[in-house]
N, C-alpha and C positions, 0 to 999 in steps of 0.2 A: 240287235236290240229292238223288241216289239215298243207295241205303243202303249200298252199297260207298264210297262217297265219306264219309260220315260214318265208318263203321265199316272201315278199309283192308282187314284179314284178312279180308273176306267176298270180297272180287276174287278171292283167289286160290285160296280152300276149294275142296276137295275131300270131295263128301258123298257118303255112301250109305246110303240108303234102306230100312229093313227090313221089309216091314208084309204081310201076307196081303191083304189088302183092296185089289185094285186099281186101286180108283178112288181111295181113299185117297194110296195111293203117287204115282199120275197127280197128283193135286191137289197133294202136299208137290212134288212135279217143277216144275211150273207155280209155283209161289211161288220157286221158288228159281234156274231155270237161267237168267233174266237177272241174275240178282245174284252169281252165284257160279260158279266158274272149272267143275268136274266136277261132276254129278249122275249117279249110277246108283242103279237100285231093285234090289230081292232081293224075294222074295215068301216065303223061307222059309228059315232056319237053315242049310242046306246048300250054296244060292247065295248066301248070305252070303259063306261061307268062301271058296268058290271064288272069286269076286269079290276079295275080300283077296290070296289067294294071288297075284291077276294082275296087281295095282296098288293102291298106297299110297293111302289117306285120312285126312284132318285129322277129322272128325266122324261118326259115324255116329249118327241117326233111327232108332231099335226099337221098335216094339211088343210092349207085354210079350207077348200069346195070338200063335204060331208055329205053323204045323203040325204041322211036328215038333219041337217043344220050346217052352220057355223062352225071350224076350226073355234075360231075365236071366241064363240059362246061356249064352249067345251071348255076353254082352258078359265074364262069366269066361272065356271061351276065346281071343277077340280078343282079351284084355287080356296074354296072354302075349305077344305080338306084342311084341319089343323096340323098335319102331315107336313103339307109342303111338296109342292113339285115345282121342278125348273122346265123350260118348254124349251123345243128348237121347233121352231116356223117353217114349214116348207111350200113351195110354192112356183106353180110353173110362170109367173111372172113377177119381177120384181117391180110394182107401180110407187112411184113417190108416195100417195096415198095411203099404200098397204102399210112401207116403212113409218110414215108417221103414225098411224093407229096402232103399232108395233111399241112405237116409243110411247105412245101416250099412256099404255097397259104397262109398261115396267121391261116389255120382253125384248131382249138385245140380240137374239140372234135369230136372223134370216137365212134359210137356203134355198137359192132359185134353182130349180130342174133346168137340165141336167147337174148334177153336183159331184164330184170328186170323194174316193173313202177318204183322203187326207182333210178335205174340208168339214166330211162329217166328224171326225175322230178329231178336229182340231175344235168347232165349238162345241162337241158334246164335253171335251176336256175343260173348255173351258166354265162350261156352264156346273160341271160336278164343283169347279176349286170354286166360283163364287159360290154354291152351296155350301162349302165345308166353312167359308169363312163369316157367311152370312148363320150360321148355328154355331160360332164361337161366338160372336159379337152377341146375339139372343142368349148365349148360357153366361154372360158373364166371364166367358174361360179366354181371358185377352188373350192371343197369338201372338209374342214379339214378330215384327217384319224381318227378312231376314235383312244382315245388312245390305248399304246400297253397292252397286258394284263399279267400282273404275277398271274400265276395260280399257285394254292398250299392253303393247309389248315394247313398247318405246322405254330405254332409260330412262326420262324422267316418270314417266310411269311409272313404274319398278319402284323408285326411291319415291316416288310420292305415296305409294302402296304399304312400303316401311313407314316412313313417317304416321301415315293412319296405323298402323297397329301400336308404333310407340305411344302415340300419344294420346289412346285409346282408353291405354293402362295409368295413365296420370288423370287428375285434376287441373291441369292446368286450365286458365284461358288461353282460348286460341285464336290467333286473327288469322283470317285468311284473306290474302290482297291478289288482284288482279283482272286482267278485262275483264269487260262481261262477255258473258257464254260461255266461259272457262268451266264451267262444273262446279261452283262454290260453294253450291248447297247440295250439291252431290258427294263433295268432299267432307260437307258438317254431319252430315246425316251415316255417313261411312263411318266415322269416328264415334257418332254417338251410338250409331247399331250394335258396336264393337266393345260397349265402355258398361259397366257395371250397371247403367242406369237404362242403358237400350231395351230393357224390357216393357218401358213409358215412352210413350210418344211424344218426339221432341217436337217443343214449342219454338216455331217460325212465327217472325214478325221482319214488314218490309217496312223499314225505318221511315223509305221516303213517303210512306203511306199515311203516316199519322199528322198530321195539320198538328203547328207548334200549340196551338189552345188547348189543343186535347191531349197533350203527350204526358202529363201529372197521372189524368182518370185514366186514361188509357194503360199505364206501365202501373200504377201503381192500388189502381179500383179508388173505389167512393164508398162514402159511411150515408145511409139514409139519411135524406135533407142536406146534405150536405151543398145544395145547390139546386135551383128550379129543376125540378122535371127527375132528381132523385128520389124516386118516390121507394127504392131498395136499395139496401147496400148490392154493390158489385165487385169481386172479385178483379183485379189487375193478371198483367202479363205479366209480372213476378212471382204474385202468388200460384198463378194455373201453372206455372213451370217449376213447383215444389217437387225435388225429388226426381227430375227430367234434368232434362235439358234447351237453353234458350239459345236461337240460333236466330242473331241480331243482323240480317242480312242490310245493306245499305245505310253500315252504323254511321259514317258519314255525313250521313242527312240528318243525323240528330240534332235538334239548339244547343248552341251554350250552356242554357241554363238545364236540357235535361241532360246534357253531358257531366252537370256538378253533381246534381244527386243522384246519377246512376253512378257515379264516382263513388258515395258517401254509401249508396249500396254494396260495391262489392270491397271496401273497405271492411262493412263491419258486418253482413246481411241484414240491417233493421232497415225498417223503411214503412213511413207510417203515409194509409188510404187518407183520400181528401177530405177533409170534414172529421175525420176519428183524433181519438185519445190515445190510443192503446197502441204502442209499436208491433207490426209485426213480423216474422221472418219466413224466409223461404231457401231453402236448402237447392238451387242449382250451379250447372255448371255451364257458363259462358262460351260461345263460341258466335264469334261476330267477322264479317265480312264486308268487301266495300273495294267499288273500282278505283274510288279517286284516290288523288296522292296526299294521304297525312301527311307527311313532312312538310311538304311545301304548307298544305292548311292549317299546320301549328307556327310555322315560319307567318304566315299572314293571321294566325289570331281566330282562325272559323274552326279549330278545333286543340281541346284541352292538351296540353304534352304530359300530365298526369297520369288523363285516362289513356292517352296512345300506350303508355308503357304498363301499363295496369293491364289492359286488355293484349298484349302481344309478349305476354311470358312464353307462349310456342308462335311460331307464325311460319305459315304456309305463303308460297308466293305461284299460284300459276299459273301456265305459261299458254299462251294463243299457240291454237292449235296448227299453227305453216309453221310452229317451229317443234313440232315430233308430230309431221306427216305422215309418219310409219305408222300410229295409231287409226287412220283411217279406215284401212281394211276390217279389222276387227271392231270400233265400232259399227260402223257401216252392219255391218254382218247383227250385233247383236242389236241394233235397230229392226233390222228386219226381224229376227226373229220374234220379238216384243211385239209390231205391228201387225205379224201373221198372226199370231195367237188373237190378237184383237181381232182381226176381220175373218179369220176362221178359212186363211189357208197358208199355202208356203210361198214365198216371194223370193226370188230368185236373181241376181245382180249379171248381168253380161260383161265378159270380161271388159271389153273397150269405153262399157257404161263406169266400171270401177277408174279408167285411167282417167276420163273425165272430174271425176271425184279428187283426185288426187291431183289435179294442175289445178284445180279451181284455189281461190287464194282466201276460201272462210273467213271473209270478217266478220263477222256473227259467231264464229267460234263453232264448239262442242253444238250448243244450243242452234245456230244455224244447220248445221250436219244436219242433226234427227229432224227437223222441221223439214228439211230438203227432203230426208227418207218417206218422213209420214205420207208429202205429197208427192211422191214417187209410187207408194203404196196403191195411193188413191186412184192414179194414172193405170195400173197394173192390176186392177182385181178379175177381171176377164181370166188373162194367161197368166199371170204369176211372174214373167218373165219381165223384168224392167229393162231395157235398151238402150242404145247411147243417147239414140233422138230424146227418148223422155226424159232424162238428164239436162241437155241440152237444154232442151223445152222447157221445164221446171226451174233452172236458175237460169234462162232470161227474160224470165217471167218477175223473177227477183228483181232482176235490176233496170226492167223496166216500169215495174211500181215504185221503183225508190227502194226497196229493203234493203238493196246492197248500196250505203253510201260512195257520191265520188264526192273527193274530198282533192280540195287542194293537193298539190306535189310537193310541195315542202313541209305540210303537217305530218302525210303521209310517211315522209322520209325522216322525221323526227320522229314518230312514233316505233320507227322499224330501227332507230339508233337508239332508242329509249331501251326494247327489249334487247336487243343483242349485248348493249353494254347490260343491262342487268342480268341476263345468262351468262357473260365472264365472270360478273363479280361473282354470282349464286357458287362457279365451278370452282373459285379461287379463295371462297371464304371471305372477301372482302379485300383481299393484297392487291392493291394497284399496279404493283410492278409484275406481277406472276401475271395478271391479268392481261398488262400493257403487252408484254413479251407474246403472251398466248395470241392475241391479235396480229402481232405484227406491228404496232402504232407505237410511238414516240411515247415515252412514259408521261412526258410534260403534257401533250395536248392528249392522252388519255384520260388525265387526272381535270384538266379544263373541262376537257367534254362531258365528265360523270358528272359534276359540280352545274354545269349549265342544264343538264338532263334532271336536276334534283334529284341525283339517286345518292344518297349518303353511304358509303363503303363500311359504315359501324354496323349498322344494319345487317348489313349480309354476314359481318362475321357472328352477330347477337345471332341471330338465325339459325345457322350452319351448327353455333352449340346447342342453339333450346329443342332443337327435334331431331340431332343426330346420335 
């Protein structure tokens, strides 16, 4: 498989080449005119131009030192071009300097001499897909995303992968419960990509974000005058998510009081802006999320048992990532590939660096994982090759900042009794006794235990029918 085959816009680019040095130029030529539709070189700021003026190009390769001039004054001059060109930077030094006057122009990709064909073909690939999706967005012509992806070969994986296509195909609301860094909005976002309505961009909102004063004008917009400093009406997060999808991430954190009229909302969909007369409605579909434990917060009164059951007609529960380990390799893997494509090469795991990966105990979850990966990346753009030391290195780096909580030993071991009894219930449907047996534990202090862990066994079975 070439790189045109992987990557399509490389068939058909059109490139040109800008670099004094030409054995340079000769060499970026040979890396690219079997991959790529046109190659032409310039050797100086002036056959640049000329060269443009004769024929159109998707990407232009500059070096910043020019005979006569500026790399950089070059690509302000092309850049008038109602055309449009994407640039790759090249440059026999990488100064912090360069990189911020880089960033300050819009242009994101740098390659320092010596450079690699893989580094070149990786951000010229990248630089063609932000072109194709930067002339959808200017034609009006939206590009659904494609959906999000849950990678993992782990059983629960697998059946979380069904679950997202069932429930894809419904309307339902969906709660999704469980720690954080589990993937929860990786999981909303899967579902809505999947769902009739994933052609709109679903609307995310972080619950804990909105200060209880503002959560009326916030969810629901304002009518002009309607209060100092409304000098226009504004549109709510009910209304912008007509016809999407809302994905209430840390519903939890809502008040009381917006937990009744988001109630009185998906009751009936009316729901009238602050200040207005006129009801109005908005046509989405719900999907909300949240670490903490509802039962116990409707048991104490800090959250409505209406909306709990209103909001979890399907419900997803899932699970920290020490308990489907096996998932590790593979995302691992398709981390790197994502953060190669970003820095514009290929990055590579050593095996004793992977077994590291895999004893470490993620409390941070999914979301710790890729954060360890990115600065694993960062460690690695030299050789591409990441090590055990850099592993090493990077998570105790972690836990000597504090990122990796230590926590008491008996929270810790409540927490770890918390999930395991909730993965019997999940396998059991909710039977305490199928459960207790599958453990090996005494049915009586099973049933104690679940009751003192606040995990209700009704639950697991409402669950086990609403997305199987």
């Amino acid at each position: 498989m070439n790189e045109s085959t992987t990557i399509p816009e490389l068939s058909r680019a059109r490139v040109l080449i800008v670099d004094d040095d030409t054995d340079m130029g000769g060499m970026i030529d040979d890396m690219l005119k079997a991959t790529v539709d046109t190659v032409c070189v310039a050797t100086s700021c002036s056959e640049a131009m000329r060269l443009c003026e004769k024929g159109a190009f998707d990407v232009a390769i500059v070096d910043i030192n020019l005979p006569d001039g500026s790399g950089l004054d070059l690509i302000r001059t092309l850049r008038e071009d109602p055309a449009g060109l994407s640039f790759i930077i090249i440059s026999g030094e990488a100064a912090a300097s360069t990189a911020y006057r880089l960033e300050r122009m819009g242009i994101q990709s740098l390659l320092t001499k010596p450079f690699s064909s893989t580094q070149l073909k990786f951000s010229l690939g990248r630089e063609l897909v932000r072109r194709r999706r930067s002339e959808k967005r200017e034609g009006n012509d939206a590009e659904p995303k494609p959906p999000a992806q849950l990678v993992g070969i782990s059983p629960y994986m697998k059946d979380l992968r069904r679950k997202v296509r069932d429930l894809a195909e419904s309307l339902l609301p969906v709660l999704i419960l469980g720690p954080t860094g589990t993937g929860k909005e990786v999981i909303a976002q899967a579902i809505h990509g999947r769902s009739c309505r994933g052609k709109k961009t679903m609307m995310t909102v972080n619950s804990s974000a909105i200060p209880e004063h503002l959560e009326e004008s916030e969810f629901f917009g304002y009518a002009r005058g309607a209060f100092t400093g409304a000098v226009q009406a504004k549109d709510g997060i009910l209304k912008c998510a007509d016809g999407s999808s809302l994905f209430l991430d840390e519903v939890g954190e809502l008040s009381l009081r917006m937990q009744a009229k988001l109630l009185r909302v998906l009751d009936g969909n009316d729901f009238m802006r602050v200040g207005d007369t006129a009801p109005q409605r908005s046509d989405f579909r719900l999907i909300s999320a949240t670490n903490r434990p509802l039962a116990e917060m409707i048991r104490s009164g800090l959250f409505r048992e209406d909306l709990y059951y209103r909001l979890r007609a399907a419900r997803i529960v899932t699970q920290a990532l020490v308990n489907h380990k096996e998932d590790i390799p593979p995302l691992t893997d398709h981390f790197l590939r994502s953060f190669g494509i970003e820095h514009g090469r290929e990055f590579r795991l050593h095996g004793d660096a992977l077994d590291v990966l895999l004893h470490y105990a993620w409390p941070g979850n999914i979301r710790e994982l890729r954060n360890t990966v990115a600065a694993l990346c960062g460690t690695a753009l030299d050789t591409g090759t990441i090590e055990k030391r850099n592993v090493l290195w990077v998570l105790s780096e972690a836990v000597c900042d504090g990122t990796v909580p230590v926590r008491p030993f008996a929270e810790a071991k409540m927490d770890f009794e918390r999930e395991y009894y909730r993965g019997l219930l999940l396998q059991c449907g909710g039977n305490i006794s199928s459960a207790a047996r599958a453990s090996g534990i005494e049915r009586a202090y099973f049933s104690k235990r679940v009751r003192a862990l606040g995990l209700e066994k009704s639950l697991f079975r409402t669950c086990t029918s609403a997305v199987s």
